[in-house]
C-alpha positions in Angstrom: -4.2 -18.2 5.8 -3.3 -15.3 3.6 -3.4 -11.4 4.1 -5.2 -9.0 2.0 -3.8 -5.4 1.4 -7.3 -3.5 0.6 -5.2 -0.5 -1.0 -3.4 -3.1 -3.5 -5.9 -6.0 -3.3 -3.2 -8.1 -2.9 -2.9 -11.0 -0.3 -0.2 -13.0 0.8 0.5 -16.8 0.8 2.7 -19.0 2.4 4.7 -21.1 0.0 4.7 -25.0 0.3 7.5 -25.1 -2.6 10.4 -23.0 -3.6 9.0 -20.8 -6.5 10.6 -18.3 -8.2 9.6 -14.7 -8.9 6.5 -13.4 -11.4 5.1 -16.9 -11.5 1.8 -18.3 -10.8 0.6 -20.6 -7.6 -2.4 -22.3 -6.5 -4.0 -21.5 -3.5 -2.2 -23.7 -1.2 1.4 -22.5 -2.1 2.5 -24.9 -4.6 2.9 -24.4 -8.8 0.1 -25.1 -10.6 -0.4 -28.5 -12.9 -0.3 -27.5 -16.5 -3.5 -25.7 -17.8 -5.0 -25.9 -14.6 -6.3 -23.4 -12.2 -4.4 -20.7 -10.3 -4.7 -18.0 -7.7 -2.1 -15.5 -8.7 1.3 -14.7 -9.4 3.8 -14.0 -6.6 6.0 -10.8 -6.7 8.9 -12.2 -5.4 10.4 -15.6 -5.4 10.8 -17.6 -2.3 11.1 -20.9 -0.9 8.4 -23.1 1.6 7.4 -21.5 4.2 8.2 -17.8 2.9 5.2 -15.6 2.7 4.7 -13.8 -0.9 2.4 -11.1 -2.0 -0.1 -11.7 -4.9 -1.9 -9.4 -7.0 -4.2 -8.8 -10.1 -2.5 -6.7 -12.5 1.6 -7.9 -12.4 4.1 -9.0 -14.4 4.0 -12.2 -15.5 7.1 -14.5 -16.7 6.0 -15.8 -20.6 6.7 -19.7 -21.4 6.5 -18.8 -25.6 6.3 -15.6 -27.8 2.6 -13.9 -26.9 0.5 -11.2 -28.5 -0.7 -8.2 -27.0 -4.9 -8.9 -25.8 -4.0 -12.5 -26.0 -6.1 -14.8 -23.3 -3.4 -17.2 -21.3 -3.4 -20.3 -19.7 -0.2 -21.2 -17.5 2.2 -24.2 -17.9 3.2 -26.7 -15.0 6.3 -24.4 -14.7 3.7 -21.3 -13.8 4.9 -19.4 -16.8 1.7 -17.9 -19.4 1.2 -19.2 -23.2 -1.3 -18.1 -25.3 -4.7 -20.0 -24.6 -6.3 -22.9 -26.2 -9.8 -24.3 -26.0 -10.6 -26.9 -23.5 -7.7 -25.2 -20.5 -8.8 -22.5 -17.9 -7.7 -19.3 -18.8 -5.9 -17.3 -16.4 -4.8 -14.0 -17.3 -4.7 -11.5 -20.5 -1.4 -10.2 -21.6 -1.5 -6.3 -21.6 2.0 -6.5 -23.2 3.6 -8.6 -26.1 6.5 -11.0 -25.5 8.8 -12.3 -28.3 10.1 -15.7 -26.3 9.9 -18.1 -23.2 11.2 -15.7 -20.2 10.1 -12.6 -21.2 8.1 -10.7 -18.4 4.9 -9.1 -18.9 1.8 -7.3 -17.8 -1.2 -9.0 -17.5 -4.5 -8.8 -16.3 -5.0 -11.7 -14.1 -8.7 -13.7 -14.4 -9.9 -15.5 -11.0 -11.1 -18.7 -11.8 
């Protein structure tokens, strides 16, 4: 069950996989599949059984260069790439990045 923080809106969730920081997870604590849906992205990395924080507007780890405004959809590795039709979309950058690894600010979209 998670926790939310009404002055943050952010909740916690325990981890059923090691995942590292400023990457997406599903609800139930594990990374998500590859253009598939996710709940957030955790603040801190950790391994199963580890609570982590997640929130709406947070840096995000990039899997590819991506423009500023750009809609995302995240990879099986829970890093963001610039959206494509027919995926969910799951956050909007609020910064550029210039290549896989960079960390970003997005604007995360519940789906």
């Amino acid at each position: 069950m998670s926790d939310l923080d009404n002055a943050t809106q952010r909740t916690t969730i325990k981890l059923a996989a090691t995942v590292g920081e400023h990457i997406y997870i599903e609800a139930d604590g594990t990374l998500p599949s590859a253009n598939g849906r996710a709940l957030g992205v955790v603040h801190t990395a950790g391994k199963s059984g580890d609570h982590v924080a997640v929130a709406g507007i947070v840096p995000v780890t990039a899997g590819a260069a991506v423009a500023v405004g750009a809609a995302l959809k995240v990879t099986a590795a829970g890093k963001v790439i610039t959206h494509t039709s027919g995926t969910e979309r799951v956050a909007h950058a609020l910064e550029a990045a210039t290549k896989d690894g960079d960390l970003i600010r997005c604007l995360l979209i519940a789906n």
